[in-house]
N, C-alpha and C positions, 0 to 999 in steps of 0.2 A: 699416285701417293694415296696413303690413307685418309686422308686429310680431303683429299677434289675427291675419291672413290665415296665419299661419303656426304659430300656435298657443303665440308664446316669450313670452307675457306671465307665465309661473309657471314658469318656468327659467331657467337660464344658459345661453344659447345657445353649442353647440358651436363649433368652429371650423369647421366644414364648413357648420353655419348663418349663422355669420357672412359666410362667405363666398357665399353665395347672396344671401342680401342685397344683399352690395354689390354682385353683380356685376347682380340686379335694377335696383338705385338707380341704378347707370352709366347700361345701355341705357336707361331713361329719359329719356335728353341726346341718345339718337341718331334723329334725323328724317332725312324726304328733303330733300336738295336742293332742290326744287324751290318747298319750303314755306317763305313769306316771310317767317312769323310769326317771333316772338322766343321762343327758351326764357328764362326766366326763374326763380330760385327765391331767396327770403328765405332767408337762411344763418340767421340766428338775430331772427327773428318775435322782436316785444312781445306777452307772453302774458299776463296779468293780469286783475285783476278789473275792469279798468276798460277794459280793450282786449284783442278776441276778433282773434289773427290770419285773418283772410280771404283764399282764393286764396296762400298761401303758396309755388305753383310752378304750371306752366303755360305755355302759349304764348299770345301775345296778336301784335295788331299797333299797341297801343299801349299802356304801363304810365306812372302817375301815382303816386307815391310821394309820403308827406308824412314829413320823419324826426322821429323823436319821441328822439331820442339826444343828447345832450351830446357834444360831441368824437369824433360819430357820421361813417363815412366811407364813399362807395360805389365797389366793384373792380367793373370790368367784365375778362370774359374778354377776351385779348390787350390791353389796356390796360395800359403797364407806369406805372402810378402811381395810387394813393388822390385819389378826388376828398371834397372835405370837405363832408359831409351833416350838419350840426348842426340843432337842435329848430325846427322851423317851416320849412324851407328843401325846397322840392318839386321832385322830378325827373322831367322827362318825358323819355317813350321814344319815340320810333315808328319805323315802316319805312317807305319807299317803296318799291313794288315796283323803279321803274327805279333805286334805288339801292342795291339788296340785292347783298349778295356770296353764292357759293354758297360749298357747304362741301363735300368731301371725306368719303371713308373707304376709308385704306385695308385691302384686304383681303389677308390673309397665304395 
């Protein structure tokens, strides 16, 4: 994890480490163009004794989701509106490459 890979599991991390951090966790989200795949990340995984979150961020070129949430909801980036993900109800994802958008970055 970022957190042991850094050594701040038995301290309060500075502000100069926090801010490493995030700016690691950012570039994270930044891929080529060129790549079809989907980023994806679980904002807040069901962690318990009865369910190990698996794969909780990554790129795929298709994701299957089951929600395990009550009044549970899924935001896609540029989506402007809450799709309603309640307990049992599954989401598929995928790409086509001929229907993929590219993406940008720019540079200052």
């Amino acid at each position: 994890s970022t957190l042991h890979e850094r050594g701040l599991l038995t301290h309060k991390p500075t502000s100069g480490e926090l801010h490493n951090m995030m700016e690691r966790f950012n570039q994270s989200f930044v891929f080529n163009a060129n790549d079809w795949r989907m980023k994806y990340m679980a904002r807040e995984p069901l962690l318990n004794i009865n369910f190990e979150a698996v794969n909780t961020h990554g790129f795929a070129k298709s994701i299957s989701v089951r929600s395990l949430c009550w009044n549970g909801k899924i935001v896609m980036d540029g989506v402007q509106r809450k799709l309603n993900f309640d307990d049992g109800v599954m989401a598929n994802f995928s790409t086509i490459d001929a229907d993929s958008i590219n993406s940008i970055q720019y540079v200052e």
